[in-house]
N, C-alpha and C positions, 0 to 999 in steps of 0.2 A: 436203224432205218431199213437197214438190207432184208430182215427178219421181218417186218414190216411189208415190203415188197412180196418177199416170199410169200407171206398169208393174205395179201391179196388176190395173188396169182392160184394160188392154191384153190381158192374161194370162188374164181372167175372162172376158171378150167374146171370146176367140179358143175358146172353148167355144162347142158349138152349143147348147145350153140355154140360156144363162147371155149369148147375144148381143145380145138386146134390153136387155139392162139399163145405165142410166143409172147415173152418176156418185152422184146424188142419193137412186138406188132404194137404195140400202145405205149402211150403218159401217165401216168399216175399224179394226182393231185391231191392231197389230202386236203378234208376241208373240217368245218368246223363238225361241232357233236359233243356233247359231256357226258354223256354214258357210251355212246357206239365209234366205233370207227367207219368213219363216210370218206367216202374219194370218188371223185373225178377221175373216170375213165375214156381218153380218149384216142379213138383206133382210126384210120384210113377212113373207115365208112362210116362211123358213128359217132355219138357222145354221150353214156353212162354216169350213173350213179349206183354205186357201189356200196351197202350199209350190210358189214358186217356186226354181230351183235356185242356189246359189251357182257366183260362177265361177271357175274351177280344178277343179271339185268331178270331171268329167267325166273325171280322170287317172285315180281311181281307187275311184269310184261306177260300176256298171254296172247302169243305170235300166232297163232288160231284167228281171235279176232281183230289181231293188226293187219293181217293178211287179207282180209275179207273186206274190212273199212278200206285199205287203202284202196283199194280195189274198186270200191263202191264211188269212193272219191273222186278219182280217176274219170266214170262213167261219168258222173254229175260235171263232171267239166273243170274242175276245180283244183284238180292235182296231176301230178306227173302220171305219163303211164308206167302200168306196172309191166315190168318185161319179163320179171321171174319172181316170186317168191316159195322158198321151203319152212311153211312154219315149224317144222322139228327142229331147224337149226335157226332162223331166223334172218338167216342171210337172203337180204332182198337186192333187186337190182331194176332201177327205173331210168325211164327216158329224159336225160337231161334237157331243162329248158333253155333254151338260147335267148339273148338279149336281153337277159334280165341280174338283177343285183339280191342280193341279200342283205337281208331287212337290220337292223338295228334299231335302237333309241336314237341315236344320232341321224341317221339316214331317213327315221319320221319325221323327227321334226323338219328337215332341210329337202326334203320332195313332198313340193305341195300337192295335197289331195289325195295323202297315203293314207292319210286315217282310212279316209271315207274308201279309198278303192277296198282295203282290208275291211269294213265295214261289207261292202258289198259284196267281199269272196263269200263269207261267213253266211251271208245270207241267203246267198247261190245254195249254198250245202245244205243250209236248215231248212227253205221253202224246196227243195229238189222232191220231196215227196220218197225218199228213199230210206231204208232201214240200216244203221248199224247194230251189229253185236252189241252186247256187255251194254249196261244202263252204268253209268255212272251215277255214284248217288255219293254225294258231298261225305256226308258222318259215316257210312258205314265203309270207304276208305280211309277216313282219319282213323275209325279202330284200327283195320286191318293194318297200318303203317304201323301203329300202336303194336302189334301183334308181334308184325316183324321184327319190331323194335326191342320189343323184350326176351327175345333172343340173341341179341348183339351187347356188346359190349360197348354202350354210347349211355350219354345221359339227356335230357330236356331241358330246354331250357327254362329259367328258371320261373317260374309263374303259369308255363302251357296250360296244365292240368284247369288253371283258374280261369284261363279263356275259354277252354273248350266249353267249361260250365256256363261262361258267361255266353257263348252263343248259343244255350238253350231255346232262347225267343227267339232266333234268327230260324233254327229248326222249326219252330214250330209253325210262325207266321210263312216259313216256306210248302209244310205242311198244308196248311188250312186255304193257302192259295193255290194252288200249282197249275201249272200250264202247260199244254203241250209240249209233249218231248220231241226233240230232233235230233236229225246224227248233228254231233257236234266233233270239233275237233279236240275239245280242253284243256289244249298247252298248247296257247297261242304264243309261244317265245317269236320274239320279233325273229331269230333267225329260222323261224318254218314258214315266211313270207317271203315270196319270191316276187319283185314289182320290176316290170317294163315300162313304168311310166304311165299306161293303159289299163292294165289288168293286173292284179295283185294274184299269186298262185299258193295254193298252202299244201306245205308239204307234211310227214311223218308224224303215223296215225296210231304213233305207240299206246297213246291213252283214250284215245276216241272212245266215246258210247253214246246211248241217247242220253239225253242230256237236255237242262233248260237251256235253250238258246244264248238269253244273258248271261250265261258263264261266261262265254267265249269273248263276250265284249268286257263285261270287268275282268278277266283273268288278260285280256290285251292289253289294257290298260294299263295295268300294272307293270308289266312284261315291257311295255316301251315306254315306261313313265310319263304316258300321257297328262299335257296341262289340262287345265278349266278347258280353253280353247279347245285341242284335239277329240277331248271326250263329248261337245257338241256337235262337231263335226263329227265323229263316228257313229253319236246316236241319230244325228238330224239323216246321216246317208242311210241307216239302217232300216228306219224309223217312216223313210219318204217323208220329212218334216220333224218338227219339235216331238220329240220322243213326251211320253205319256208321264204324272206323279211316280205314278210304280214302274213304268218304265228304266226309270232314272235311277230311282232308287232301290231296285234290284241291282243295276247295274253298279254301284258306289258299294253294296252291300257283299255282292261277289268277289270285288277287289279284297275287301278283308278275307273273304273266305278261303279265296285262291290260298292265299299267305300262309291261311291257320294251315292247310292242306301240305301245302309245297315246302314248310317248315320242316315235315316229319321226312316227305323226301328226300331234304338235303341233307337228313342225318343219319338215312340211309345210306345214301350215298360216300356218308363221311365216315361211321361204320364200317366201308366195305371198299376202304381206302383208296376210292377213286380218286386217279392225282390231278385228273382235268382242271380241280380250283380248290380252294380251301372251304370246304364243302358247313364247317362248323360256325364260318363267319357267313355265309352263303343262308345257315338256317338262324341265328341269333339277328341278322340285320332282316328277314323273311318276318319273323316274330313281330320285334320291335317295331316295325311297319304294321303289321296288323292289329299288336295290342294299340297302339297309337290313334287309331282306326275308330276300331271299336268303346275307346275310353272318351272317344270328342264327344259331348254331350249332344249332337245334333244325331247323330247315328241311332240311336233310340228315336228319332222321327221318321230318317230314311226305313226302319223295320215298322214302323204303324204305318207307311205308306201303301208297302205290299197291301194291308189288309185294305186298299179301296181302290183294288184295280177296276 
């Protein structure tokens, strides 16, 4: 732990504001994170949030454009302010929110009206009229994870290869329809939601780009295992009323996709022996969700829906 301390003091003092300060002049609070180290900094006059970067993270985080989203995010209203960032090293430091909690599955279901507040943050961001960096584009970071992939010493699970093929049609009908892009966040984990009761806050913009919008509502979904119930309520606040055929069904379509996605991640992560969680049960239980997904025969109508937006 002491080593710990040490490299956040290190980290905090290599700020020019923040370099007279003493070991003693602050709290340190570790909080959660599964690739970074994040803490709660707090001094006499202030309240901090301190992300230094994990390592490995630099294959395939580009702190260039996290630096500039979060930043943009911030402006739009929508996220902490930023107080420092150095994208060479990636150690950020933003202004902690007061009175608010951190998001779970558990803590959506049991504060009513989270869906919809998180609904609303997301939609704050996407209507804000503002640009992020870096487009995200679904298949061509499933390659590139792919990429990384075959330079590590890890294996796939067993059948990937025959999903990806089978979301062929999911590419294409996303293709032939497409919709305005927005900054998006893209890793809506329930804990990058910060809720007061009032306003829901979305934090850490490691993957942000533009982006379709409904990612961010099926890739929530998933993320806080929203029911039947929650997922109307999310769409109906999103939506100002009953979300649209392809509304809907973009949004059910992206929960499988998140999974195909965030499967290859956790095997990166389990590759590169992050101890945060058991990172191989993390992408096998990711899979099996999404093959399950995509194998319900109704799921072949949510992809003909896209085509009648």
């Amino acid at each position: 732990m002491n080593d710990t301390l040490d490299q956040v003091h290190a980290a905090l003092t290599s700020v020019s504001q923040f370099v007279s300060l003493k070991k003693e002049d602050y709290e340190v609070t570790r909080l959660g994170g599964l690739t970074n180290l994040v803490f709660k900094i707090e001094t006499p006059d202030d309240r901090l949030i301190i992300r230094i970067p994990g390592k490995g993270t630099e294959e395939y985080i580009d702190r260039v454009v996290e630096a500039h989203n979060a930043q943009v995010a911030a402006e739009a209203g929508v996220s902490a302010e930023v107080i420092y960032v150095d994208p060479p090293t990636g150690l950020m430091i933003t202004r902690y929110i007061d009175g608010i909690v951190t998001m779970s599955p558990e803590l959506f279901r049991s504060r009513p009206g989270s869906a919809a507040r998180a609904a609303l943050a997301l939609k704050k961001l996407h209507t804000s009229g503002k640009e992020f960096k870096f487009r995200f584009e679904l298949f061509g970071m499933i390659d590139e994870y792919l990429n990384i992939l075959s330079g590590k010493d890890t294996e796939l699970p067993e059948g990937y290869h025959d999903i990806v093929e089978a979301a062929q049609p999911v590419k294409v009908a996303l293709k032939n329809n497409p919709v305005d892009l927005a900054p998006c966040h893209c890793d809506p984990l329930c804990e990058n939601f910060l809720d007061d009761g009032e306003t829901m806050w979305v934090v850490d913009w490691e993957y942000s780009g533009m982006n379709d919008p409904i990612w961010d509502l099926g890739d929530l979904s998933v993320e806080a295992s929203f029911d039947a119930d929650q997922d109307q309520e999310m769409m109906r606040a999103y939506c100002n009323g009953a979300p649209s055929q392809a509304e809907f069904a973009r949004m059910i379509i992206y929960k499988a996709m998140c999974d195909l996605l965030w499967t290859l991640w956790g095997l990166i992560q389990h590759a590169d022996d992050n101890p945060a969680e058991d990172f191989w049960a993390y992408s096998v239980n990711r899979f099996e969700r999404c093959k399950k997904l995509m194998t319900d025969p109704v799921f072949e109508d949510y992809v003909k829906a896209i085509h009648h937006t």
